[in-house]
N, CA, C and O atoms as a GROMACS GRO file, in nm:
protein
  204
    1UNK      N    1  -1.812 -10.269   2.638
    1UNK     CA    2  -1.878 -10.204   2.527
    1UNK      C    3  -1.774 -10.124   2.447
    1UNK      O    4  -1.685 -10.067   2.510
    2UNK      N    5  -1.779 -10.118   2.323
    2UNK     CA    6  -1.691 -10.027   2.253
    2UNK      C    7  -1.718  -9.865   2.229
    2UNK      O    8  -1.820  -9.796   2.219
    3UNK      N    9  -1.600  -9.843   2.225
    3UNK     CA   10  -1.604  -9.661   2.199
    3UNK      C   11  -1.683  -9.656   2.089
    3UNK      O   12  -1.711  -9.765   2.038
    4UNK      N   13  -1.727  -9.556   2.038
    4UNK     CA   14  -1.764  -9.445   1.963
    4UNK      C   15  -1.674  -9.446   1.862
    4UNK      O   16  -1.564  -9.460   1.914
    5UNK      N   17  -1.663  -9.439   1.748
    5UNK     CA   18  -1.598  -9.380   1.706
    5UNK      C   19  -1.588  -9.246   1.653
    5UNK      O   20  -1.692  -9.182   1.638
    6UNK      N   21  -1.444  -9.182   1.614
    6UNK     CA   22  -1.425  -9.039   1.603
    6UNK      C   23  -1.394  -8.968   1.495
    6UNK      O   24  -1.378  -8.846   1.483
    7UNK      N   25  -1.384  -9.096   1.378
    7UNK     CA   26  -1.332  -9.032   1.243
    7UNK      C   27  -1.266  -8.926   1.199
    7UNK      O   28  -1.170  -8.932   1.122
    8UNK      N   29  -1.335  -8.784   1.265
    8UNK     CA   30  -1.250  -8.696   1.199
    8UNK      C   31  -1.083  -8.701   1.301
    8UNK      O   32  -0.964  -8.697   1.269
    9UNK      N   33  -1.150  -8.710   1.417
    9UNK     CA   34  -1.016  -8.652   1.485
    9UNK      C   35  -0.930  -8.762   1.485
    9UNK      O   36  -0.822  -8.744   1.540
   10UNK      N   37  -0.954  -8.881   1.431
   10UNK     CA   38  -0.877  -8.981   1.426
   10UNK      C   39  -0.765  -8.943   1.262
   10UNK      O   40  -0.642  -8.948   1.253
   11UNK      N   41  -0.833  -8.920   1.194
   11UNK     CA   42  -0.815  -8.855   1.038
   11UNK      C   43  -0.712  -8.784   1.116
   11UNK      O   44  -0.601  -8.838   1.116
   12UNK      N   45  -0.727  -8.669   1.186
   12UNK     CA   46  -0.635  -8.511   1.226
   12UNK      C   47  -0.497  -8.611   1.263
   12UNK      O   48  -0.398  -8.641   1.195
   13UNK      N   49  -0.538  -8.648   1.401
   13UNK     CA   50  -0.412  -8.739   1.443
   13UNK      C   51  -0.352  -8.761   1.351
   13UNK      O   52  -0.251  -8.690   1.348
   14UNK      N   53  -0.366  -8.862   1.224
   14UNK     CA   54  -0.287  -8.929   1.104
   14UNK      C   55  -0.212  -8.833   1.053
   14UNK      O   56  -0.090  -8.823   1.060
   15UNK      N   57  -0.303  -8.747   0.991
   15UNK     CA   58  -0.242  -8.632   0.918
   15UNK      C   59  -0.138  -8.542   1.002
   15UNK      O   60  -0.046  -8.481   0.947
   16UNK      N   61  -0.158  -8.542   1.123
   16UNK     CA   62  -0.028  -8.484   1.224
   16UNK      C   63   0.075  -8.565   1.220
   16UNK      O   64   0.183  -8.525   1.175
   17UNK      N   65   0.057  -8.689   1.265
   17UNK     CA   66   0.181  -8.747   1.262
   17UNK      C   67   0.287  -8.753   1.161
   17UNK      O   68   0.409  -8.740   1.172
   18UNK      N   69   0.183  -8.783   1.021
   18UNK     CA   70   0.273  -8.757   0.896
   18UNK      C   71   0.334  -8.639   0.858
   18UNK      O   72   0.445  -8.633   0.805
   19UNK      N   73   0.237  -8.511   0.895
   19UNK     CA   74   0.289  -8.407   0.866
   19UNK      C   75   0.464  -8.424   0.964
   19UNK      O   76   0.570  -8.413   0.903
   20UNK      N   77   0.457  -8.450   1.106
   20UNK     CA   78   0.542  -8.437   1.164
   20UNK      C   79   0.661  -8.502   1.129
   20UNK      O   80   0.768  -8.446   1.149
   21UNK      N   81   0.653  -8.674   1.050
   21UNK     CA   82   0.746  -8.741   1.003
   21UNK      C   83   0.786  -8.693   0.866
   21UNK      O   84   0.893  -8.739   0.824
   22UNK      N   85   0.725  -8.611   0.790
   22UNK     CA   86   0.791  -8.539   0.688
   22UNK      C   87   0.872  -8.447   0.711
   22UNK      O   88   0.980  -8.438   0.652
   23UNK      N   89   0.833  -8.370   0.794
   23UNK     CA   90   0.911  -8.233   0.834
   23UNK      C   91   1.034  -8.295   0.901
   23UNK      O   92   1.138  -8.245   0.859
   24UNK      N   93   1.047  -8.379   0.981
   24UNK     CA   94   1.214  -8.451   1.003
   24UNK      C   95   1.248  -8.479   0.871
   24UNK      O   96   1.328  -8.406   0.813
   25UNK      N   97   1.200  -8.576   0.816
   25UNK     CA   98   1.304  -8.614   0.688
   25UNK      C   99   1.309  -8.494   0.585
   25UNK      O  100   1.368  -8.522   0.481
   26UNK      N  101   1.263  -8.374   0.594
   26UNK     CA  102   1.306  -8.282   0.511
   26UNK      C  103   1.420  -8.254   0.560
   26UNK      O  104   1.530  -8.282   0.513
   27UNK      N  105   1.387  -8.177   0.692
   27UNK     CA  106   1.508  -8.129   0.784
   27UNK      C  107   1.658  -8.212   0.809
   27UNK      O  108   1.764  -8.160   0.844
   28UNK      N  109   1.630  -8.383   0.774
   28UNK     CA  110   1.735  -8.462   0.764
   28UNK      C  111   1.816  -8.456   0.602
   28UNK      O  112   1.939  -8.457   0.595
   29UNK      N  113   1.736  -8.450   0.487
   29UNK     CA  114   1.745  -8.425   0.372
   29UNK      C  115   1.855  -8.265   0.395
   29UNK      O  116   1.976  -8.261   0.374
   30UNK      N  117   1.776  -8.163   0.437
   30UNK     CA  118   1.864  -8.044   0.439
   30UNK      C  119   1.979  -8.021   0.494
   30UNK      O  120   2.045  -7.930   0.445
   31UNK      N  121   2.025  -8.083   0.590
   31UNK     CA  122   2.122  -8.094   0.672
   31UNK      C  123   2.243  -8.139   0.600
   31UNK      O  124   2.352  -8.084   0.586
   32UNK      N  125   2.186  -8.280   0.548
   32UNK     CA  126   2.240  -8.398   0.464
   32UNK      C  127   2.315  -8.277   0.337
   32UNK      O  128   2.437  -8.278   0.324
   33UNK      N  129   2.240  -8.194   0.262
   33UNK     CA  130   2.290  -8.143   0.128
   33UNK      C  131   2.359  -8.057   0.172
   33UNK      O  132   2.459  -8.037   0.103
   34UNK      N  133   2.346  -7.960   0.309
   34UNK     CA  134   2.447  -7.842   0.345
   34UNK      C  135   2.609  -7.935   0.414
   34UNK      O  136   2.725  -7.896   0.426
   35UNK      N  137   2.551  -8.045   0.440
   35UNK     CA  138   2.714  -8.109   0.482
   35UNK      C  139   2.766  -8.140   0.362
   35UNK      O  140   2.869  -8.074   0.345
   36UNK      N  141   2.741  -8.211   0.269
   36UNK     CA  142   2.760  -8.228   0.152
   36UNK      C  143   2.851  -8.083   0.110
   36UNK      O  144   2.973  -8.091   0.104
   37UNK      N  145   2.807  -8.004   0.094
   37UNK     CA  146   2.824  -7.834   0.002
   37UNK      C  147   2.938  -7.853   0.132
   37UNK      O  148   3.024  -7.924   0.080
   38UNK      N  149   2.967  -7.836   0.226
   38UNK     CA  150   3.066  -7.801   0.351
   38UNK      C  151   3.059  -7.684   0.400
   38UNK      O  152   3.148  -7.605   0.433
   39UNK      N  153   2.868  -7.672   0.401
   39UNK     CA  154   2.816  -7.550   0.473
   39UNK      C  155   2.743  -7.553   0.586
   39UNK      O  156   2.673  -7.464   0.634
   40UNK      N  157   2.774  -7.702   0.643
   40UNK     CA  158   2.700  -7.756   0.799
   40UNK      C  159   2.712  -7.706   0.910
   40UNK      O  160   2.792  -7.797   0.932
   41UNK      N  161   2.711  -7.658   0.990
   41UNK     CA  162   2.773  -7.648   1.119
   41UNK      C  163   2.666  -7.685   1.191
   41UNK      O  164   2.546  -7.672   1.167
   42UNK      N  165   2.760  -7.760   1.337
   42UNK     CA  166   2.648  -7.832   1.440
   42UNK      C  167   2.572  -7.737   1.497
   42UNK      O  168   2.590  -7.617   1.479
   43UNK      N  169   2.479  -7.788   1.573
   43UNK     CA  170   2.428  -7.699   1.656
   43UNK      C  171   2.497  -7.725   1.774
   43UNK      O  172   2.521  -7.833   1.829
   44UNK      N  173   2.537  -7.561   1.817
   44UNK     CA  174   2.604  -7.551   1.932
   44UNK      C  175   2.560  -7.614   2.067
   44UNK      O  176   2.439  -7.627   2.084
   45UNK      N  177   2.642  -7.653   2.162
   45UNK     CA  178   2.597  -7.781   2.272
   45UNK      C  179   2.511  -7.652   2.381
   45UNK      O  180   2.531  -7.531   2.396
   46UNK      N  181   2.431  -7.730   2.429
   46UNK     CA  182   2.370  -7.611   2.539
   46UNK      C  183   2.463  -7.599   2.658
   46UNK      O  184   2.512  -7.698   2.713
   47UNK      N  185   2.482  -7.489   2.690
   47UNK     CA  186   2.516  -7.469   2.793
   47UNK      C  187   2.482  -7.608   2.990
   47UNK      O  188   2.379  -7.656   3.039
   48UNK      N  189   2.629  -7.615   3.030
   48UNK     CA  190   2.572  -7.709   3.143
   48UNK      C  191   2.485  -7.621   3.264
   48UNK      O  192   2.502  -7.502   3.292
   49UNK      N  193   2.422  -7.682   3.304
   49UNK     CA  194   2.355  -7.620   3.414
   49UNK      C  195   2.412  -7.652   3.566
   49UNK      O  196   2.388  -7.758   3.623
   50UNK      N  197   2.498  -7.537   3.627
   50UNK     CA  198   2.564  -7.575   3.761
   50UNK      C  199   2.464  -7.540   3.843
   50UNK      O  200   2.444  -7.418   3.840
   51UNK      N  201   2.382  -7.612   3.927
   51UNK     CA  202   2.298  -7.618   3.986
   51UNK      C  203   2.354  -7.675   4.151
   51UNK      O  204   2.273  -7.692   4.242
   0.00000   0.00000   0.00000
């Protein structure tokens, strides 16, 4: 038998994901223009964990 469907929260999901794949390609966009300018710096490596 088939589910139910959920419309809205199916809607939310979408709209999350995109929200989430925009916010990288901004953050790739910004990165991109401060290396450009030669105002990038990496992010520092984490520390190793001697365990």
């Amino acid at each position: 038998m088939a589910r139910k469907p959920n419309y809205q929260f199916e809607r939310q999901e979408r709209d999350r994901q995109k929200a989430a794949k925009t916010a990288l390609k901004a953050d790739a966009k910004r990165e991109q223009r401060a290396r450009d300018r030669g105002e990038f710096e990496p992010p520092a490596d984490p520390p190793a964990d001697e365990t």
